[in-house]
Structures are given as structure tokens and as C-alpha cells.
C-alpha positions in Angstrom: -21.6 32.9 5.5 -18.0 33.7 6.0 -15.9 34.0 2.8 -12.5 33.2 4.4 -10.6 30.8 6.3 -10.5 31.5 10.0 -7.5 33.6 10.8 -7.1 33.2 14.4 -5.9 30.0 15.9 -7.5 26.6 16.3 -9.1 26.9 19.9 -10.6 30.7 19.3 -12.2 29.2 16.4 -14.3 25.9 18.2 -15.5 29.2 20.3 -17.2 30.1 17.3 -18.7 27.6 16.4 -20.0 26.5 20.1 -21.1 30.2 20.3 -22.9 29.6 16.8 -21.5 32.8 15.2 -19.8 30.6 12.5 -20.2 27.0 11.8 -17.9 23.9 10.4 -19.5 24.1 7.1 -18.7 27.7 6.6 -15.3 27.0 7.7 -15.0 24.2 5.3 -16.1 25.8 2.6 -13.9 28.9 3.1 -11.4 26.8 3.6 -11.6 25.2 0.0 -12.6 28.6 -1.5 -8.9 29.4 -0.3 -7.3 26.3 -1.3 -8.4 26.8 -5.1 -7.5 30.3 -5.2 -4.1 29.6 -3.8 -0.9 29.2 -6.1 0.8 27.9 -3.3 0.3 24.5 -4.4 0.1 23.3 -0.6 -2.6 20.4 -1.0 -2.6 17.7 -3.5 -5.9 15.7 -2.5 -9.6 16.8 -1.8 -12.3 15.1 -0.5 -15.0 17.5 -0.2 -17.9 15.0 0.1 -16.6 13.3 3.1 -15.3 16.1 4.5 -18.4 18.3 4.3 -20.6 15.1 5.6 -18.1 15.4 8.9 -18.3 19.0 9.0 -22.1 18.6 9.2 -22.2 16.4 11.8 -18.8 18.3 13.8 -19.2 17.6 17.8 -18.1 21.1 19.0 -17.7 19.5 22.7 -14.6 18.1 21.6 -11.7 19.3 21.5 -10.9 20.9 18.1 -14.6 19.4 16.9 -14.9 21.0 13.4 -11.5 22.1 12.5 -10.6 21.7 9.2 -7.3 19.7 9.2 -4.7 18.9 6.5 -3.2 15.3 6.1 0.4 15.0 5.6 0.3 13.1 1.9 3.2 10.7 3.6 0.3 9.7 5.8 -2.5 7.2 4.8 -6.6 7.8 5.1 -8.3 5.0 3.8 -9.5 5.4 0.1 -7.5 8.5 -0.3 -4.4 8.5 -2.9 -1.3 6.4 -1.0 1.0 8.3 -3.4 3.5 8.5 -1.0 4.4 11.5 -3.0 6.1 9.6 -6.0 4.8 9.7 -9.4 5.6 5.4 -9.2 2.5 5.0 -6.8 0.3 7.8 -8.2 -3.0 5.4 -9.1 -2.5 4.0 -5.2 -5.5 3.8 -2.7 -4.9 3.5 1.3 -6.0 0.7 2.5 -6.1 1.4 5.9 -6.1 4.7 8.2 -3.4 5.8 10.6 -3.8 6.1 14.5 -2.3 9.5 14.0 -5.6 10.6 11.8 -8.2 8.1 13.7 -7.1 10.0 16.6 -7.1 13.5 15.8 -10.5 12.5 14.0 -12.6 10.9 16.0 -11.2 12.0 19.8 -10.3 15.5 18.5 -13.2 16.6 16.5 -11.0 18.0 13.4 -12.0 17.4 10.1 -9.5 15.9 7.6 -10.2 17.8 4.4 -7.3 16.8 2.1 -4.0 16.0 1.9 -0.9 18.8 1.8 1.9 18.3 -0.6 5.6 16.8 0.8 9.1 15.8 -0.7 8.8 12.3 -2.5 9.1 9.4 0.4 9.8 12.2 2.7 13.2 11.9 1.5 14.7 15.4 0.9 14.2 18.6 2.8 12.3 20.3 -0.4 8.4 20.3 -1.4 8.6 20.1 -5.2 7.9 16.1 -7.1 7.5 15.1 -10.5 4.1 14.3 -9.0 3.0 17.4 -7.5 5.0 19.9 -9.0 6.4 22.4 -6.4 5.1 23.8 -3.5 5.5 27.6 -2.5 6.7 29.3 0.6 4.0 32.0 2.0 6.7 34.6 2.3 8.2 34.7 -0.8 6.4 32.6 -3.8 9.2 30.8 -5.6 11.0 30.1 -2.6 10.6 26.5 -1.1 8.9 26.3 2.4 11.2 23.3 3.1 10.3 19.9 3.7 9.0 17.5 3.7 6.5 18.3 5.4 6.7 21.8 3.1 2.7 21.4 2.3 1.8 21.4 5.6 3.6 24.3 6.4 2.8 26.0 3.8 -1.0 26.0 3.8 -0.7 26.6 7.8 1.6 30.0 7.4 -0.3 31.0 4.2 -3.5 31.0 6.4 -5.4 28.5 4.7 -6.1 26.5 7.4 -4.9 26.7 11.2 -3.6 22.5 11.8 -2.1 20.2 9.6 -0.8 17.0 10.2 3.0 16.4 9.7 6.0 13.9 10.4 9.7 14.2 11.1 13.0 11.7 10.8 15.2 14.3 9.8 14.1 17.6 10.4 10.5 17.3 8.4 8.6 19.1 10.9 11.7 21.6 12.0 13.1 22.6 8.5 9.4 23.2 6.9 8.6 25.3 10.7 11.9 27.2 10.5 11.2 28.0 6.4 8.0 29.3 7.2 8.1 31.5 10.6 7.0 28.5 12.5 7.9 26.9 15.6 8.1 22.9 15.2 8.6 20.7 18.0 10.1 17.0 18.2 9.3 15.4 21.6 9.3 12.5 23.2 8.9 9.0 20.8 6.1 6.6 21.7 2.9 9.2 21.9 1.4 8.4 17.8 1.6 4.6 17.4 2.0 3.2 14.1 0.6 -0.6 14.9 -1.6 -0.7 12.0 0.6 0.0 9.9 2.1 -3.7 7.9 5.6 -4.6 9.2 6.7 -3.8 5.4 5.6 -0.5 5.4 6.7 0.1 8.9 10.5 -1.1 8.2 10.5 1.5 5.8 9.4 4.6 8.0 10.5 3.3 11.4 12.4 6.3 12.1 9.5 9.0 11.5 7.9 11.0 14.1 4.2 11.4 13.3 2.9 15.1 14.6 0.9 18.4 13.8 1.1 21.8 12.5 -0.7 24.1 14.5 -1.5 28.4 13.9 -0.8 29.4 17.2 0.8 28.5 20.8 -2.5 28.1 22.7 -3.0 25.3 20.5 -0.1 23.4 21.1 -0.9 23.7 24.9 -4.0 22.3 24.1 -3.2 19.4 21.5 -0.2 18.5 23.4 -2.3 17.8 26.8 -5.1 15.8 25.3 -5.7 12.5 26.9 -5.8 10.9 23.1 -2.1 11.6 22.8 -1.6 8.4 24.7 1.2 5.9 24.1 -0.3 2.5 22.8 2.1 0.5 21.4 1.3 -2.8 20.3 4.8 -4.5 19.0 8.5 -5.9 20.2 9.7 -2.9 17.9 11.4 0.2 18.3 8.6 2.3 17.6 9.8 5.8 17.0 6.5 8.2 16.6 5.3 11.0 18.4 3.0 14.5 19.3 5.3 17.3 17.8 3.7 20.6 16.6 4.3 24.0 15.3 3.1 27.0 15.9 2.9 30.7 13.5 4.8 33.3 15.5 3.6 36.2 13.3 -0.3 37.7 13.2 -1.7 37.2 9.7 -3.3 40.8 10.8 
């Protein structure tokens, strides 16, 4: 049973667990043991009953099958707090799940554990709410890892977990990566549809690019050529969403 979070990146640890020397319930549960011994304040939401049934039944033949992944609280999991990181919507429940987190779920394997921390709509380039409180850089506690996607970063950079989801409109993904001796990358728009999503609450985050946080380069060759990052889009609207990832430059050795 391995006491710690897998420190390596995303693909070297699937090789684990298809060569059985460590399993997605171990990682899981390392993974948490982290999280609650952390005072980076990086994650807002568990779900350690759903997460551990996936973990259980992980397909290792796909891609990332078993990673443990973080969702970007700006992002919606059905019956998961819809907070959108304001203290206004704190007693909300998602109704729905994103394409984004379908995708990354059920054609990638990962394993959505919880949701990380972010600025409150998205709408400043800190991580600290009335809601949440404030949330760490791994360099330098008391310093802000950016945001909004500062959660994300956070946990990825502080080693508790090697992919996190994320989103960008105006520098989300690039400020958080560049706070936290990351690499984030804003491509091309169209490859993460938002069609489920209503027309009210799309209006208000048209101009957001939905992406990951990734530990290490080899992942973000891999994500970023999976036949799931497909463009499917759905309406006569400018629909503005994307893969964009990031990637820690420094070894945690």
C-alpha cells in the first residue's frame, strides 16, 4: 500500500498500475491522505465514495484509466456543489455534467476525485473567496498561486495529484501555470464543447477555454493527441472552448 501520491507524471503512473505494482485505489487513497494533510487549501469538494467506486472499477487500457483528476470548481459534475466559487450559490447542486469531465472520464479513464479551489466566477486572477478562504502557492505558503484556476495549480505543483482540470478567458490557465513553475497552454477554440450547458449559463462563460493541468510534458503529448479531444459543436454560437494544458517543469525529487 503506497502512502503517497504518485510523484512522477500521469502516463509513468497507468504503467503501474497495468504492471500491477500499484493500483487506483492506492492512488486514491494517497491521494486524499495528501489532500487532508495539506494547508494548501487547493480542493474544496470530495467525493470519496464515488470516486473510490471508479477507482475500483479503473480500465487501465485507457488512456489515463485510474488517474486521479481534480475538477476545476468553475466546472459542473452532476450532484457536486455548483458553487461557482461564490458564497451566494454555496447550497447549489449541478444538475448536469460537462463534456469536458464526461470526456476525460469516461474516454480517458481518470478519475474525478473533487473539486480544486478558483477565484469567485473566475473573475480575478487570485485564488482566495469568502467561500473558500485562500488558496496557497506550493513555493511559498502565503503567496497566491494565481488564478483562477489557482486550485488547480496548486494541488498539481504541490504534488498532490498529477492532472487537474482547468479553464482560461483571461489568463486562468497561464497566470495560475506561470505562479506555480508551470507551463499552461491556450490553443485552438472548438476542441471541449459546452452544448450541454443552458444558453443562460453559456452567455455568461462564452469566452472561457475549458482545459487541463497536467505534471509533466509527456502528458500533454499524450492528452493533447487523444481522439476524445474532438470538436463537436452543436450550436449557431460562437463557441469559444478548448484542450489547453500545463505541465511542472521542475522534479518534485
Amino acid at each position: 500500500m503506497e502512502n503517497t501520491p504518485w510523484q512522477g507524471d500521469a502516463c509513468s503512473l497507468v504503467d503501474e498500475f497495468r504492471s500491477k505494482r500499484r493500483s487506483p485505489l492506492e492512488e486514491l487513497r494517497a491521494t486524499y491522505g495528501a489532500i487532508s494533510k495539506s494547508s494548501l487549501n487547493a480542493v474544496s469538494f470530495i467525493d470519496t465514495a464515488s470516486a473510490e467506486k471508479a477507482a475500483k472499477n479503473a480500465n487501465t487500457d485507457l488512456p489515463f484509466g485510474g488517474v486521479p483528476v481534480g475538477i476545476k470548481e468553475l466546472d459542473s459534475v452532476e450532484g457536486w456543489p455548483d458553487t461557482s466559487a461564490s458564497i451566494l450559490f454555496a447550497d447549489r447542486i449541478a444538475q448536469y455534467t460537462s463534456i469536458h469531465v464526461q470526456r476525460i472520464r469516461d474516454l480517458g479513464g481518470m478519475v474525478p476525485l473533487g473539486l480544486t479551489t478558483a477565484s469567485e466566477f473566475g473573475g480575478v486572477n487570485v485564488t482566495r473567496t469568502v467561500l473558500n478562504g485562500a488558496t496557497h502557492n506550493p513555493w511559498q505558503h502565503g503567496r497566491t498561486p494565481g488564478g483562477s484556476s489557482g486550485g488547480s495549480a496548486s494541488a498539481v505543483a504541490g504534488g498532490l495529484f498529477t492532472l487537474a482540470t482547468a479553464g482560461d478567458g483571461g489568463g486562468s490557465i497561464r497566470i495560475p501555470a506561470g505562479f506555480t513553475g508551470l507551463v499552461g497552454l491556450k490553443s485552438t477554440y472548438g476542441r471541449i464543447p459546452v452544448e450541454s450547458m443552458s444558453r443562460e449559463q453559456f452567455s455568461m462563460v462564452r469566452h472561457i477555454i475549458l482545459g487541463n493541468m497536467v505534471a509533466r510534458l509527456v502528458d500533454l503529448q499524450v492528452v493533447a493527441h487523444q481522439p476524445w479531444q474532438v470538436v463537436c459543436l452543436h450550436w449557431q454560437l460562437p463557441v469559444m472552448v478548448v484542450d489547453q494544458f500545463a505541465f511542472r517543469l521542475a522534479s518534485p525529487d
